[in-house]
N, C-alpha and C positions, 0 to 999 in steps of 0.2 A: 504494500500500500504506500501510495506515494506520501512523504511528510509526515512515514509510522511516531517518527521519534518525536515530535511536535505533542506541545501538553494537549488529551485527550481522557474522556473518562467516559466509560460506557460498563453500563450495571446491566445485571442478565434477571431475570423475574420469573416467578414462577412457583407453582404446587410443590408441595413437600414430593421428591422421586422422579421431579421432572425434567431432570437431567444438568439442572443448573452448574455444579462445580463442574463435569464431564465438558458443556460448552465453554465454560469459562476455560480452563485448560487450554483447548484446544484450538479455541480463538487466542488467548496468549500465547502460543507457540506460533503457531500463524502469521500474526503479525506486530509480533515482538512487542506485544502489551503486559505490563507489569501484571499478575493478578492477587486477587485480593481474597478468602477466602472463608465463608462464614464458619464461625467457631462453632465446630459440634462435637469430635471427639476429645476436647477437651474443657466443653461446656458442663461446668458444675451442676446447674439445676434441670438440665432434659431428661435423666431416667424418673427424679422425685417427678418433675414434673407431667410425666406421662400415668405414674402411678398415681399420681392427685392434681389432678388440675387445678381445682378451688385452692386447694394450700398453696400451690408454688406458681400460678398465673402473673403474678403480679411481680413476682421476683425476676422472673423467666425474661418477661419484656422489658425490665429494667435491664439487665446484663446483657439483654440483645440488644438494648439503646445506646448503652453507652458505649460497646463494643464497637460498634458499627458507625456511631458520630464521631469516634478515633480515627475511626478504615478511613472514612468520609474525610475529614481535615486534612489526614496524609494523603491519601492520594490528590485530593485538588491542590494541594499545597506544592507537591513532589516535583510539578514541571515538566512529570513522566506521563506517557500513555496508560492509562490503568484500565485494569476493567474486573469490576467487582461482582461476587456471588450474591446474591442478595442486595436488593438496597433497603437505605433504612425507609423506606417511604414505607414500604409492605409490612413492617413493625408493627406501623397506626394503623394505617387501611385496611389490613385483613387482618393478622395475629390478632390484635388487642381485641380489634373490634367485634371480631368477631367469636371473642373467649368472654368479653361484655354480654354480647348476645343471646348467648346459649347456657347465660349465667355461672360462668367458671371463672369470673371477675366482677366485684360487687360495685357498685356505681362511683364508692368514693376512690377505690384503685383505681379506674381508670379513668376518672378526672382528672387526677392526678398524674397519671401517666402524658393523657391528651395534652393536658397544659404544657407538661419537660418538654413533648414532642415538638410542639409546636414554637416553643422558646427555641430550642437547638436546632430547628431545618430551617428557622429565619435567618440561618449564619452560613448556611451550606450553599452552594454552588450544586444547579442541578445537572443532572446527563446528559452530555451531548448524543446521546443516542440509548435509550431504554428499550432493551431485547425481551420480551415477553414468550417465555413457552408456551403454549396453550396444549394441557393434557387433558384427555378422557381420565374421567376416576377409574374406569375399569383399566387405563396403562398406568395412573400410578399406581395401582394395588399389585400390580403386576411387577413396576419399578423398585418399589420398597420391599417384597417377598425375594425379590433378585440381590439385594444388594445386604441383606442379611445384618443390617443394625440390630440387637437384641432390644433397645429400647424404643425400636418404634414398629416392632412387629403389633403392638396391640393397639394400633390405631386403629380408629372403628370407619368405618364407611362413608358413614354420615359426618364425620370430623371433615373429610375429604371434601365430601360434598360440598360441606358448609362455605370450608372455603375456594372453592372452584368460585359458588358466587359471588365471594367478594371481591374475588380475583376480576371476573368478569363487570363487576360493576366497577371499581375503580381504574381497569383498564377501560372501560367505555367513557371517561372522564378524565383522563390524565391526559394534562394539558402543560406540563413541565419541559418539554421537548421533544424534539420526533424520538418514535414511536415504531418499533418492527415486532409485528406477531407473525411467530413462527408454530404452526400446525403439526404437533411433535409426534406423534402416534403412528403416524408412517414412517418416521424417520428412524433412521440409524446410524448417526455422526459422529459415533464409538468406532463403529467399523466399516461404515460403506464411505471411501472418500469421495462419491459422489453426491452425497447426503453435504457434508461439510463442506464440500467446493462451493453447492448451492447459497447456504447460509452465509459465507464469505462474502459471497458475489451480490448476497443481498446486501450485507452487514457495510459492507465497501459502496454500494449506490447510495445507504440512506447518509453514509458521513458526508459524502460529497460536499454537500452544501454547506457542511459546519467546516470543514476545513478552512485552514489561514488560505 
């Protein structure tokens, strides 16, 4: 990519299984973007938190806020091409809200929460380009059965579900900068490199126009 080494930040989005860190990798090898990588097997509260939502809800998205408003400041800051596993946007938009929701977070949590969010992404620089998976729940069940985490084999269905829609509602509203959804369920950019040339070849038209 022409002016790879020029400062750059593109965050990858997506369902719990939906291939996020696998693209991330593989578009940083690609074209030579630093990557960023969201904390999980050395994340303190995801087994408590699988075993009890209501207990550790609240803990869960604090340590994934402040984590990820770290990633967020280094890499805008770094002057490097980045491209990160998660952004913190999907913290608020789906996690929180939708553990609000479905009551496995009491109203004064996640005021609380809403309010820090909203304080620390008024200081953040957004994506020059937001990569969206879009998975069938019946391929994440399939992704996470595959990938054999012990503490997230006992996600329920409907966990899934829940937030696929919130996935869908806040990608039909994000309006922070262009925007690529990619239709993951046929795909295979693990190991067909014609799957992954594709995605490049998109990934490469949508910068165009943010390029220096």
């Amino acid at each position: 990519m022409a002016d790879s080494k020029k400062t750059l930040f593109v965050a990858v989005a997506g369902n719990i299984g939906a291939g996020k860190s696998s693209l991330t990798r593989l578009l940083a090898e690609r074209f030579q973007w630093k990557p960023y990588f969201e904390s999980v097997d050395d994340n303190p509260y995801l087994p408590d938190f699988y075993a009890n939502m209501e207990r550790w809800s609240f803990h869960l998205q604090i340590y994934f806020l402040a984590n990820r408003f770290k990633h967020h400041k280094r890499m805008t800051e770094s002057g490097e091409p980045v491209i990160q596993d998660r952004s913190i946007y999907e913290d608020a938009e789906i996690f929180a809200r939708n553990l609000h929701d479905i009551g496995k977070m009491d109203d004064r949590d996640y005021t609380n929460y809403a309010s820090l969010f909203e304080v620390m992404t008024d200081y953040l620089k957004s994506p020059d380009l937001m990569i969206y998976l879009r998975s069938s729940v019946d391929h994440l069940v399939q992704q996470i059965s595959r990938r054999g985490r012990s503490f997230e084999q006992g996600i329920q269905r409907e966990y899934l579900e829940q937030l696929n829609q919130h996935y869908e509602s806040w990608i039909s509203n994000y309006r922070r900068g262009p925007l690529l959804i990619i239709e993951s369920d046929d795909l295979d950019f693990v190991n067909r490199t014609s799957d992954l040339q594709d995605i490049a070849r998109r990934v490469q038209q949508k910068l165009e126009p943010v390029r220096p």
